[in-house]
C-alpha positions as CSV (number, residue, x, y, z in Angstrom):
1,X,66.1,-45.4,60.0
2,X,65.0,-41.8,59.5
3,X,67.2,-39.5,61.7
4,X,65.2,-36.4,63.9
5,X,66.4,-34.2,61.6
6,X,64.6,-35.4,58.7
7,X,62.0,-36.2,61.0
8,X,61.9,-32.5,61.8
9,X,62.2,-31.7,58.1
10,X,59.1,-34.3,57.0
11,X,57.0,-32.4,59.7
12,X,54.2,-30.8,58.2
13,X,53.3,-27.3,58.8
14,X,50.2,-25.1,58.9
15,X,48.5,-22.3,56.6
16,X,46.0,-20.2,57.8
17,X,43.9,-18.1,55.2
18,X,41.5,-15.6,56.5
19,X,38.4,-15.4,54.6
20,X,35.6,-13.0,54.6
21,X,32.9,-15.8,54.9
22,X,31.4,-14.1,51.3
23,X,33.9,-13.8,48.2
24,X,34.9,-17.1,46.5
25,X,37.0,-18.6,49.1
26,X,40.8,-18.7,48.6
27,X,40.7,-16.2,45.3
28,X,44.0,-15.1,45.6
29,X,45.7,-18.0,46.4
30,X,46.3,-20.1,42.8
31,X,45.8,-24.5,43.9
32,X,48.6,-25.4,41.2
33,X,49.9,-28.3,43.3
34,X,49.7,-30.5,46.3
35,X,50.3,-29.2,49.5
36,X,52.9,-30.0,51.5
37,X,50.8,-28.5,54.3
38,X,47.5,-28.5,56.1
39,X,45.0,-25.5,55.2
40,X,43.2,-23.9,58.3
41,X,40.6,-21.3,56.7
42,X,39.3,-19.0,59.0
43,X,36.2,-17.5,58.4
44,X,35.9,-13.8,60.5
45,X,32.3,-13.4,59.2
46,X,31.9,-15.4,62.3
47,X,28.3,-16.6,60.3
48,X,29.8,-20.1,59.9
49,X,30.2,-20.6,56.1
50,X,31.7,-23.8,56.0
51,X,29.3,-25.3,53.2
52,X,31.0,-23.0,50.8
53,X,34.4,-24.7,51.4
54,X,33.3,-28.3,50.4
55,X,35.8,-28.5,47.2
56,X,38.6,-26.7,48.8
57,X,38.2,-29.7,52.2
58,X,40.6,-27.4,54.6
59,X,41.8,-29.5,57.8
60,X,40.8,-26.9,60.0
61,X,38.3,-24.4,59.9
62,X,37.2,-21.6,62.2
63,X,34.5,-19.6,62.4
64,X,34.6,-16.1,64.4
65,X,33.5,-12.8,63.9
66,X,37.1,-10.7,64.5
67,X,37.8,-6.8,63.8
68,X,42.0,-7.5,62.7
69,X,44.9,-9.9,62.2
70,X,45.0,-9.5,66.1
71,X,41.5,-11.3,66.8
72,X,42.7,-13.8,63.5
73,X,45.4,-14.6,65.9
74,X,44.3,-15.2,69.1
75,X,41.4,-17.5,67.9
76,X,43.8,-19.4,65.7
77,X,46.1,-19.9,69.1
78,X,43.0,-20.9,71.5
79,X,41.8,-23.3,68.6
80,X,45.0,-25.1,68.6
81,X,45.2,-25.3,72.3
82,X,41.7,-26.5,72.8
83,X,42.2,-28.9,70.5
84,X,45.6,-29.8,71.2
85,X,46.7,-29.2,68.0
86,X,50.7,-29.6,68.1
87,X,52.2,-31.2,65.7
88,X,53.6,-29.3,63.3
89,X,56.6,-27.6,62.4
90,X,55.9,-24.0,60.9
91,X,52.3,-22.2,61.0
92,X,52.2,-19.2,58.4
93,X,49.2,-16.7,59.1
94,X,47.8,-14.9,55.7
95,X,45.3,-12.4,54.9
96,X,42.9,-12.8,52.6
97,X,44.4,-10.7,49.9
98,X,47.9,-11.5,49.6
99,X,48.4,-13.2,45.9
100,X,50.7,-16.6,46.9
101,X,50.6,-20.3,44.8
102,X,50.4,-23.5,46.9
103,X,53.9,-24.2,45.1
104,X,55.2,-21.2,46.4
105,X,54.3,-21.9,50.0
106,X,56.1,-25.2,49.6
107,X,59.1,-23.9,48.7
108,X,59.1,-21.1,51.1
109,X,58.4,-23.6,53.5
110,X,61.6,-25.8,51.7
111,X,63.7,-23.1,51.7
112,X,62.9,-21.7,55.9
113,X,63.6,-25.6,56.5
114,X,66.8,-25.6,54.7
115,X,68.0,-22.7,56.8
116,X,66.5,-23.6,59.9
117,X,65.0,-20.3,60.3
118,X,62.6,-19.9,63.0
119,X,60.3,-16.5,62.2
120,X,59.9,-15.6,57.9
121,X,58.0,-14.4,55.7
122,X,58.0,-14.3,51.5
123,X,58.9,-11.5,50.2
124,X,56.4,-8.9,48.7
125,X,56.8,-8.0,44.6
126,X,57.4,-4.7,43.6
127,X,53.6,-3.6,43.0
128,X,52.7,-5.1,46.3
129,X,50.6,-2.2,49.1
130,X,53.3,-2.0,51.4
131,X,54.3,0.7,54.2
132,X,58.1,-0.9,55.1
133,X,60.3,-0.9,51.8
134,X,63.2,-3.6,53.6
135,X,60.3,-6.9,52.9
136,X,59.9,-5.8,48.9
137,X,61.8,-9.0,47.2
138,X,65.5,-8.4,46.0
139,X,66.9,-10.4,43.1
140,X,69.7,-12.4,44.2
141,X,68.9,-13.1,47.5
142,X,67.6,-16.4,48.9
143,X,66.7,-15.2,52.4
144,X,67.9,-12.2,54.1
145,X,68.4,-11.6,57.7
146,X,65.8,-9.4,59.4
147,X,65.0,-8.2,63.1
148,X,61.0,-8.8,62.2
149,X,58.7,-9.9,60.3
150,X,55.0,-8.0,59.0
151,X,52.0,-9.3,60.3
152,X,50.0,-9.5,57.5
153,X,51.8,-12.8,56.3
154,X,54.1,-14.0,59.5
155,X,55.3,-17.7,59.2
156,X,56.6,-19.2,62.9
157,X,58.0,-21.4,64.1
158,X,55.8,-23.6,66.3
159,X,57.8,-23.2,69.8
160,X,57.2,-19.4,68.8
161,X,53.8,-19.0,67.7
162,X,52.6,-20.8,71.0
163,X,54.4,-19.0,73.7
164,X,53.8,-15.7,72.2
165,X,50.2,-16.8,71.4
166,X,49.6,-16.0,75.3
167,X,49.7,-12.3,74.7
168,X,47.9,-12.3,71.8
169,X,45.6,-10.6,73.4
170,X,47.2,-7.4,73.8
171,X,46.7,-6.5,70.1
172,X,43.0,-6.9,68.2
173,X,45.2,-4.5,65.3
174,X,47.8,-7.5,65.5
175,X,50.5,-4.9,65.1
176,X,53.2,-4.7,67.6
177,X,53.1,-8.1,67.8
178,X,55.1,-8.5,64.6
179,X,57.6,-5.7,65.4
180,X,57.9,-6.3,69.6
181,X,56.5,-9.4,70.8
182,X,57.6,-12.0,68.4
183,X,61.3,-10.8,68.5
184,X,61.5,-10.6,72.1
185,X,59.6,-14.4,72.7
186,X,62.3,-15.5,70.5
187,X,65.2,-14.3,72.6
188,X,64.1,-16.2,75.6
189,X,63.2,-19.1,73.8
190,X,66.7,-18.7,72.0
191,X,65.0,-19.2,68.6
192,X,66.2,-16.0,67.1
193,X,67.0,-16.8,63.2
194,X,64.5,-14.4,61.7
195,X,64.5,-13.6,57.4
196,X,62.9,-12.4,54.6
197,X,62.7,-15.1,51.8
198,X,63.7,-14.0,48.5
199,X,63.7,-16.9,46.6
200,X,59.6,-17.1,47.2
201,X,57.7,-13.4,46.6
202,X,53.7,-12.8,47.3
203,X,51.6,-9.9,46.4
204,X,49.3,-7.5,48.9
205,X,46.7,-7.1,46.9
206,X,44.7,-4.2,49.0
207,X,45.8,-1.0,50.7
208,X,46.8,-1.5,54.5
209,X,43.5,-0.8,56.2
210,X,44.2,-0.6,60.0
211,X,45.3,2.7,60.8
212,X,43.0,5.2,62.6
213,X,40.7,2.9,63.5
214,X,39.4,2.8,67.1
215,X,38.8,-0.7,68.1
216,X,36.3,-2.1,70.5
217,X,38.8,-1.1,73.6
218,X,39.1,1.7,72.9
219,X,42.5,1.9,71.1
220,X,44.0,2.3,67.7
221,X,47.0,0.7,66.2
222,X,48.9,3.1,67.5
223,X,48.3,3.1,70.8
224,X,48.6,-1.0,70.4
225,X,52.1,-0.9,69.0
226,X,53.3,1.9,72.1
227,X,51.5,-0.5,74.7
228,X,53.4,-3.9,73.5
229,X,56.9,-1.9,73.2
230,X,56.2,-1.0,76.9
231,X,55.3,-4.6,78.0
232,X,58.3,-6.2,76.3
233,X,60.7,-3.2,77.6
234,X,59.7,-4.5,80.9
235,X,60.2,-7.9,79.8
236,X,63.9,-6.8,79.3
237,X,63.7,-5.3,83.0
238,X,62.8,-8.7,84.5
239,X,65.5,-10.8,83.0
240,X,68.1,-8.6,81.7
241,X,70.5,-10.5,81.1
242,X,68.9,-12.5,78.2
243,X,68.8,-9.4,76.4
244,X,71.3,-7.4,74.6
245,X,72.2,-3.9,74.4
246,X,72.3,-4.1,71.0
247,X,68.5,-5.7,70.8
248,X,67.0,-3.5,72.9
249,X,68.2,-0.7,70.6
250,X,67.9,-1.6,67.4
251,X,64.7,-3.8,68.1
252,X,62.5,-2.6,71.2
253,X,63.9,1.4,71.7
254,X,63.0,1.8,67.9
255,X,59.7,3.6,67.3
256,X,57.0,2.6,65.1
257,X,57.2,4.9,61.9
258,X,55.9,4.9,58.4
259,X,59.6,6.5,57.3
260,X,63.2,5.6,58.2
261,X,64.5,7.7,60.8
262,X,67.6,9.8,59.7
263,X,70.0,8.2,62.0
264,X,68.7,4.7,60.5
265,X,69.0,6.1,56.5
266,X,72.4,7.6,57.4
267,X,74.0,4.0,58.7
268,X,72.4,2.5,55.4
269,X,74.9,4.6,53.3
270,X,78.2,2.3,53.5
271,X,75.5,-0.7,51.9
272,X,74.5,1.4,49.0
273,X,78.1,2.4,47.7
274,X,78.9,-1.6,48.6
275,X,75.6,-2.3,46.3
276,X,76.5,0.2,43.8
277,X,80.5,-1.3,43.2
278,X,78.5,-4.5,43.1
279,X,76.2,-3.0,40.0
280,X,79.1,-1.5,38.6
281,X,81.5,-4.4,38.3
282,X,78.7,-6.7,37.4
283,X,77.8,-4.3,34.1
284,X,81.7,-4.4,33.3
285,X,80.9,-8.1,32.6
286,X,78.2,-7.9,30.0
């Protein structure tokens, strides 16, 4: 008899690609295997072009005209809640121009299962668009413990993706939900095991596009990320004793910003000589 473990292992998961509703659909993701997972392709045209995605036969499909990953992510949620939608394991959220194989996305989906991990992401290659340098993949690492994960390519857990689905609506940018809202939804549900995976990379294929645009209410991402830090700050004030000092200050007091903040760069040092001994002793060998 199967135990709930492999049970829970067996579970399938959910990918959802965004798609522009005009390019060939699913360009940059290469078919070179069978999914382990269902394919949920959502369309943000919103002009319902689901006669172009006849060969590709996604489980779901969505139709909705969005302005960011925010919109991407609060239809995804209210589609899986209308439609009660529950069983699966891990949902990863994509944009439409990160570079990823359907072998790839199995074992990254392998690999999060092996570990148990309950928010990851792949890791981005070297010539990825990127603005945060920690996510860019790092040979000999398999995963890699990490307080957040970007929202351009988020896999969660599923008890995570619904509870914090509720807020989605904070964000139409979809930023600030990666950085405050996920980690802090994962403290009270106590599903905190949050990493980079190595072993699996992806490419952004396109510039990051979201700052200094002014949204439909009236906000940019800015103003987005400063609002959600607030909201989950008071989060913290209502039950504080699920929280600790050391989260609220490495994870919720730390601002949004393209750079590293001295103080942050300066406690980095004692892992670059430990790196560099590491280099070092590892030439000696060849």
């Amino acid at each position: 008899m199967m135990s709930i473990k492999q049970q829970s292992i067996q579970q399938k998961s959910i990918v959802v690609i965004s798609w522009d509703g005009i390019t060939h659909p699913l360009s940059y993701i290469l078919k070179d295997t069978t999914a382990n997972f269902d394919l949920f392709i959502f369309d943000y045209s919103g002009q319902d072009n689901a006669s172009q995605l006849e060969a590709i036969n996604p489980r779901f499909y969505l139709s909705e005209k969005t302005e960011c990953k925010g919109d991407i992510l609060e239809g995804v949620y209210q589609y899986l809640v209308q439609h009660k939608v529950t069983d699966f394991k891990y949902i990863g959220l994509l944009d439409d121009d990160i570079y990823i194989s359907f072998s790839d996305l199995n074992k990254l989906f392998f690999v999060a299962g092996l570990e148990q991990l309950d928010v990851f992401q792949a890791s981005l290659t070297h010539d990825s668009y990127y603005h945060h340098r920690q996510f860019i993949q790092k040979a000999g690492y398999q995963v890699q413990a990490t307080n957040w994960v970007e929202i351009m390519a988020p896999f969660y857990a599923h008890d995570v993706f619904f509870e914090a689905g509720k807020e989605f609506h904070r964000s139409i940018s979809g930023t600030g939900i990666d950085v405050y809202l996920i980690p802090t939804v994962q403290v009270l549900l106590q599903k905190t095991k949050t990493a980079v995976v190595h072993a699996v990379s992806m490419k952004h294929c396109r510039p990051i596009r979201t700052d200094n645009r002014i949204f439909r209410n009236g906000k940019n991402n800015l103003k987005e990320i400063e609002e959600l830090q607030a909201y989950c700050l008071d989060i913290v004030k209502q039950s504080p004793a699920k929280f600790t000092d050391a989260f609220v200050r490495e994870v919720l007091q730390r601002k949004y910003v393209y750079g590293i903040p001295l103080q942050y760069k300066l406690r980095r040092l004692p892992t670059l000589f430990k790196n560099l001994y590491r280099f070092l002793v590892d030439e000696s060998y060849r």
